[in-house]
C-alpha positions as CSV (number, residue, x, y, z in Angstrom):
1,X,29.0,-0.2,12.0
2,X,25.8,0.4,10.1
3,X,22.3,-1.1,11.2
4,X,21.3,-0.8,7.4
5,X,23.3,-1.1,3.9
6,X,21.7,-0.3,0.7
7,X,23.2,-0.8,-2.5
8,X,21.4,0.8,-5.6
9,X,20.5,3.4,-7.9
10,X,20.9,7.3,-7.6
11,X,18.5,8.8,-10.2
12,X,17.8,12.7,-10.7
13,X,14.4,13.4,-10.8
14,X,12.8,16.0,-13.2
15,X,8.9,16.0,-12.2
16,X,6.5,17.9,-14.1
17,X,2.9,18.3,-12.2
18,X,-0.2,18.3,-14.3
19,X,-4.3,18.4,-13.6
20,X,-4.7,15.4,-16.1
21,X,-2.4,13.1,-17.9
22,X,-2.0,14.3,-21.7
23,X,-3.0,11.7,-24.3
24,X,-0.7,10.5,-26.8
25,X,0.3,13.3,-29.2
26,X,-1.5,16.2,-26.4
27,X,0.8,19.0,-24.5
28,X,-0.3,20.1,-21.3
29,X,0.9,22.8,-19.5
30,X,2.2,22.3,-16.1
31,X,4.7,22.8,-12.9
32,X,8.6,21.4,-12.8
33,X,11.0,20.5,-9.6
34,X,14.1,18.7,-9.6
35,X,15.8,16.9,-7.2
36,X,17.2,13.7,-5.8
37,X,15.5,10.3,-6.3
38,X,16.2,6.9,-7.1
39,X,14.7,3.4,-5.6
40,X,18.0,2.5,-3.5
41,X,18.7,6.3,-2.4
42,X,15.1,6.8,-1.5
43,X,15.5,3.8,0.7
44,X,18.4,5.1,2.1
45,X,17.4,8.4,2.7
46,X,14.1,6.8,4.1
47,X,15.9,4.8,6.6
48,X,18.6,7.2,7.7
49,X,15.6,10.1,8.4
50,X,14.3,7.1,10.9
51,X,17.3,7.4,13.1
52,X,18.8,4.4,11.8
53,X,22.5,4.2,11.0
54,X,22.7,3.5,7.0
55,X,25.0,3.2,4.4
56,X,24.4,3.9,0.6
57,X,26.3,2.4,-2.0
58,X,25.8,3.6,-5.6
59,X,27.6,5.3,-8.4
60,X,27.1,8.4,-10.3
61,X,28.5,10.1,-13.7
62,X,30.9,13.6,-13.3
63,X,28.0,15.8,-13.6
64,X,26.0,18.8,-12.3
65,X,23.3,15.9,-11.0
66,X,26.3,14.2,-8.8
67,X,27.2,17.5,-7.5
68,X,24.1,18.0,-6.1
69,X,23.5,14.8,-4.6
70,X,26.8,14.8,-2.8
71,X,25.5,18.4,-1.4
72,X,22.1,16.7,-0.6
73,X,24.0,13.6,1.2
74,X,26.1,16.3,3.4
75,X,22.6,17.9,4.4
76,X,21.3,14.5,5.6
77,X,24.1,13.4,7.4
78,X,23.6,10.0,4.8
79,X,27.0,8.0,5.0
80,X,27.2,7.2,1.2
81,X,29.9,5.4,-0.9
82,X,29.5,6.7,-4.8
83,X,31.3,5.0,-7.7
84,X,32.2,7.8,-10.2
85,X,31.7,6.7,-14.0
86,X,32.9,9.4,-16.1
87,X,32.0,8.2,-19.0
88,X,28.4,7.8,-18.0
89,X,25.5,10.9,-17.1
90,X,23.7,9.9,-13.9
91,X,20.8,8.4,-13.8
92,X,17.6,10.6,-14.7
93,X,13.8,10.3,-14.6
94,X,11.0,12.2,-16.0
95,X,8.2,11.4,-13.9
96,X,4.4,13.3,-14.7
97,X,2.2,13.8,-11.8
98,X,-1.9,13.8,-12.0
99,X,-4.0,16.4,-9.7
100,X,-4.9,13.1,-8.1
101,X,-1.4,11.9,-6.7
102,X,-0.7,9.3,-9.7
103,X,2.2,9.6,-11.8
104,X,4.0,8.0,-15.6
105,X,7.9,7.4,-15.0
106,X,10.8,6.9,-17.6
107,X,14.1,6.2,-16.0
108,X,17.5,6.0,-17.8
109,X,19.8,4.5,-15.8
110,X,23.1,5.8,-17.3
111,X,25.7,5.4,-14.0
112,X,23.2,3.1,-12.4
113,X,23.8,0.4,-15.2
114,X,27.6,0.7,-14.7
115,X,27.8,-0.2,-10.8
116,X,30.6,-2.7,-10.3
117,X,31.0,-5.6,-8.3
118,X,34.9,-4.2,-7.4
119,X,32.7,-0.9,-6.0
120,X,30.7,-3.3,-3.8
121,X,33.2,-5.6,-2.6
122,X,35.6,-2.4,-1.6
123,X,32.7,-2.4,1.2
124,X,32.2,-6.1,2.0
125,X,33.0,-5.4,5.9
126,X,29.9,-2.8,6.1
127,X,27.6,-5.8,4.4
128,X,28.8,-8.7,6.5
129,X,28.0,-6.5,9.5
130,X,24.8,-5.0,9.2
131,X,21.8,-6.4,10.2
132,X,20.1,-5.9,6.6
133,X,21.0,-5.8,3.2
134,X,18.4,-3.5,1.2
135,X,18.6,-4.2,-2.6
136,X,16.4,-3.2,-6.2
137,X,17.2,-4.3,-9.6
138,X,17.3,-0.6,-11.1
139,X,21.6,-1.2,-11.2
140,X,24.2,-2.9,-12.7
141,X,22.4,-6.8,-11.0
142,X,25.7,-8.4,-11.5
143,X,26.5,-5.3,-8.0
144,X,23.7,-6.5,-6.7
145,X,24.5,-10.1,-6.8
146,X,27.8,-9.4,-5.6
147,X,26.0,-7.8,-2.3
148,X,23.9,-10.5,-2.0
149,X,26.0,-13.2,-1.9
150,X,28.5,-10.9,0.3
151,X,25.6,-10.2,2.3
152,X,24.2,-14.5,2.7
153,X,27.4,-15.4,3.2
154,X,27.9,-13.7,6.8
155,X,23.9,-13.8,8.0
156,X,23.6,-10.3,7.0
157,X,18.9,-10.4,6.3
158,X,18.9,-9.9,2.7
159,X,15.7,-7.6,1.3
160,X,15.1,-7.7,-2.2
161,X,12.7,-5.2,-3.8
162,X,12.4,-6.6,-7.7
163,X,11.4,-3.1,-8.9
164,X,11.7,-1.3,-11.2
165,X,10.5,-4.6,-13.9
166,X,14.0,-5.7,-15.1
167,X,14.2,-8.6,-17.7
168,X,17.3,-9.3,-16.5
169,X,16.0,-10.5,-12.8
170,X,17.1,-13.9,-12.5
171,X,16.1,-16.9,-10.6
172,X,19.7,-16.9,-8.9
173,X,19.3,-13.0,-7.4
174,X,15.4,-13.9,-6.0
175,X,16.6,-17.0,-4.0
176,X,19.6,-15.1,-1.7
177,X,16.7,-13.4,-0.7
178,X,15.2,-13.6,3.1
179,X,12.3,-11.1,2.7
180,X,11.0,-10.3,-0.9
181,X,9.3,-7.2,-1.0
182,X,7.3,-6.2,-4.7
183,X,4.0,-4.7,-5.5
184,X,1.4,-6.7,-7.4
185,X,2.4,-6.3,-11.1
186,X,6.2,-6.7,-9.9
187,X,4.8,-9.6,-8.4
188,X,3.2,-10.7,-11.5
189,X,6.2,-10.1,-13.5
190,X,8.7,-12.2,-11.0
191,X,6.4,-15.5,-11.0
192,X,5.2,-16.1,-14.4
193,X,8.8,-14.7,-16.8
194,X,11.5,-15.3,-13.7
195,X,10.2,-18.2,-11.4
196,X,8.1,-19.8,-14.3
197,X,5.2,-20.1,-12.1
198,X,1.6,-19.0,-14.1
199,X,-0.6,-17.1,-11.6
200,X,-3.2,-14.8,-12.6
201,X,-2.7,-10.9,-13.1
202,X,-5.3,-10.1,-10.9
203,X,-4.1,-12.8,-8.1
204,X,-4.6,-10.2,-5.5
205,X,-8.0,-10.2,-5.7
206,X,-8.4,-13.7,-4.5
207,X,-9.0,-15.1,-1.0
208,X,-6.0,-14.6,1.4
209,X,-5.3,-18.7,1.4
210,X,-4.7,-18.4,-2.5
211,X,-2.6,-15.6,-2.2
212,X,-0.8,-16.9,0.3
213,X,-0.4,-20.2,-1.6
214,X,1.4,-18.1,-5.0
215,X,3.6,-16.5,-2.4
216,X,4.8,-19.6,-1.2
217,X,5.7,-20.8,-5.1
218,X,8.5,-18.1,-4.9
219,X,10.5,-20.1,-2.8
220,X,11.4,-17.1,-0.7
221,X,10.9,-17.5,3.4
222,X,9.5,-13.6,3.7
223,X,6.8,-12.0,0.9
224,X,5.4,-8.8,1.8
225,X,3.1,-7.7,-0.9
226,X,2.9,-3.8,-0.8
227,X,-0.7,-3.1,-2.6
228,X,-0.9,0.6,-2.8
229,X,-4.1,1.6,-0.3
230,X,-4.7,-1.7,0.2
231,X,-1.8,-2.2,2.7
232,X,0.4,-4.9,2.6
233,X,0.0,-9.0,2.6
234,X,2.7,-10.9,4.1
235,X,3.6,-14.3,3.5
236,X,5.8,-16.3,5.4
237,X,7.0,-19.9,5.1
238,X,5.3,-21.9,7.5
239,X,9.0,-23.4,8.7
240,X,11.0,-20.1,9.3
241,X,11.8,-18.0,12.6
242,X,9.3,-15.1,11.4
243,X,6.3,-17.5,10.9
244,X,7.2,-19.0,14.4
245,X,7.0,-15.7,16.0
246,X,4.0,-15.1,14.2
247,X,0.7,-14.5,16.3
248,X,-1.5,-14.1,13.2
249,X,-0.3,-17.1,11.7
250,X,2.1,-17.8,8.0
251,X,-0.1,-14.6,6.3
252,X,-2.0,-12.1,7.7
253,X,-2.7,-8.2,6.0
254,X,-1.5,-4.9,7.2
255,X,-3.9,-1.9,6.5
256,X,-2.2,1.3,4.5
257,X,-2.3,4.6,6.8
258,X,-5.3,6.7,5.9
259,X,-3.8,10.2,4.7
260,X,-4.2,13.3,2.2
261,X,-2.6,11.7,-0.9
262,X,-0.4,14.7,-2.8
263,X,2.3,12.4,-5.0
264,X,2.6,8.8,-4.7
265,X,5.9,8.7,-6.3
266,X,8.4,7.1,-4.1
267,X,5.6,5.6,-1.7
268,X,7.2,1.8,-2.3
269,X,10.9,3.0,-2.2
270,X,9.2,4.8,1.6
271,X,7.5,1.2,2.8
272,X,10.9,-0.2,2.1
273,X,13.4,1.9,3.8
274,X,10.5,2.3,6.7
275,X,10.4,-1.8,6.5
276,X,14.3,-1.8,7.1
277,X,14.2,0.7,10.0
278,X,11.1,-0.8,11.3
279,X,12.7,-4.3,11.7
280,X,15.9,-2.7,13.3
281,X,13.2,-1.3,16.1
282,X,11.2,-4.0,16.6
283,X,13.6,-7.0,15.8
284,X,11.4,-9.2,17.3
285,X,7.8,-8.0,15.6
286,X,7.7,-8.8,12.4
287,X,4.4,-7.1,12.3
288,X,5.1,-4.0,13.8
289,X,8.3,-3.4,11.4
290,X,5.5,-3.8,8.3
291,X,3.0,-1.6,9.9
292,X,5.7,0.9,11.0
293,X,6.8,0.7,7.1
294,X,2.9,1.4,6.5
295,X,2.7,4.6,8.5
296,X,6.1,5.4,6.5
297,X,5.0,4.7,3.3
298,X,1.6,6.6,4.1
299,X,3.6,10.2,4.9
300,X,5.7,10.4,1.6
301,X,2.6,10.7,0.0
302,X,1.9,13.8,1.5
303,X,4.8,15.6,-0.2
304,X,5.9,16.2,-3.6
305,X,9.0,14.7,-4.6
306,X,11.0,11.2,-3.5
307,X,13.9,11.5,-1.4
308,X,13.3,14.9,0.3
309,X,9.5,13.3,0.7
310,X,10.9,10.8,2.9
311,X,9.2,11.3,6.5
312,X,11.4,11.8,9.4
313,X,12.0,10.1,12.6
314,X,9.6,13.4,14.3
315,X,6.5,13.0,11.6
316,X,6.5,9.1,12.2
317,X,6.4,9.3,15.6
């Protein structure tokens, strides 16, 4: 039985490290690493380092790139359940890292965009009893759907992080969520072209009540805004379990952990998993799980890379 399931993408990344971003048309010269990466298997890998018994359930192509992440999975200890698509490469990113910690990503999904529903069901009895469903949209969503509605239909928490920005999002996929989980331009992106609901692209610098009041139009019961340094807002419905527990009221902000910032990539897919793990230690906290997710989040950054960036259970505590 498995505290955690995640279902999404396995992506290889190939991360180049440069002083300054080139311009368009400029080389730069700079340093390269490979290795493992992906929103869903960061998640996973984030969660599992936490002590927490997860499950990850993605697919892959026949390639050097799946080889290694199987050999990465047997390192971690990661229980993992990877579609094969031959005819498909697995997913790869170029991602371009500044001296100051920022980075540029391009992600082909290859593998990723062929994850089936029959892959996902094959593992229905792992969904129905965990305690949370983790989800992205950087797959196949009609997998994703299936693991949602798997997931809904036994009380299983369902987490949604809408990232990477996927036009094919629908309105369907956001409401089987409990807790939504995007940054601000995800955020952006979700209301005004998915929900239909205009709010402004800089709605997080407004007063907390107005914030508050566009995270209610999503219709979800659980927002948690993740805004980079700026922590993370959360937004509850004034009528469900977590707002009743609440002692800071339906919204309330929790501050980022201050740290020595070397590669933000993977920071979100960190506060995620961390989230996840976080509510499986303090079930009953809703506020300790976001600033455990925080502290999380916070430590990836000091490392370059995604999944082996992950912080473990040691480094957090």
């Amino acid at each position: 039985m498995f505290d955690v399931v995640v279902v999404g993408s396995y992506v290889q990344d190939l991360a180049f490290n440069t002083e300054k971003f080139p311009a368009p048309g400029e080389t730069r010269i700079g340093a390269f690493r490979t290795g493992p990466g992906g929103k869903g298997f960061n998640q996973a890998v984030a969660c599992n380092r936490l002590g927490v018994e997860t499950m990850f359930i993605g697919a892959v192509g026949d390639d050097i790139f799946a080889k290694g992440v199987r050999e990465f999975i047997a390192s971690e200890g990661l229980a993992a359940q990877l579609q094969v698509c031959p005819d498909h490469a697995t997913g790869a990113a170029s991602i371009v890292v500044n001296g100051e910690g920022q980075n540029l990503i391009v992600v082909a999904l290859g593998a990723n965009d062929h994850l089936s529903e029959g892959h996902v069901a094959d593992f229905a009895s792992e969904i129905s009893s965990a305690k949370y469903l983790v989800c992205q949209v950087e797959n196949q969503l009609s997998a994703t759907e299936a693991a949602m509605r798997i997931a809904r239909e036994n009380d299983t928490t369902t987490i949604l992080n809408p990232a990477p920005i996927n036009e094919g999002l629908t309105l369907g996929l956001v409401q089987n969520a409990d807790i939504l989980t995007p940054n601000e331009t995800e955020f952006v992106f979700l209301m005004n072209k998915v929900l239909g609901q205009k709010i402004p692209d800089d709605f997080w610098l407004q007063d907390d009540e107005s914030i508050h009041g566009f995270c209610r139009q999503s219709g979800v019961d659980t927002v948690v805004l993740t805004l980079g340094d700026k922590g993370c807002f959360v937004s509850f419905d004034e009528k469900s379990k977590n707002a009743a527990a609440s002692t800071d009221g339906a919204y309330y902000r929790v501050p980022a952990t201050n740290v020595d910032v070397v590669d933000t990539t993977g920071a979100g897919d960190a506060c995620n998993g961390g989230l996840a793990a976080g509510l499986v230690k303090f079930p009953d906290d809703f506020r300790a799980a976001i600033a455990y997710a925080n502290k999380v989040a916070g430590l990836s950054t000091t490392k370059p890379g995604t999944a082996p960036a992950m912080p473990t259970l040691a480094e957090v505590n």
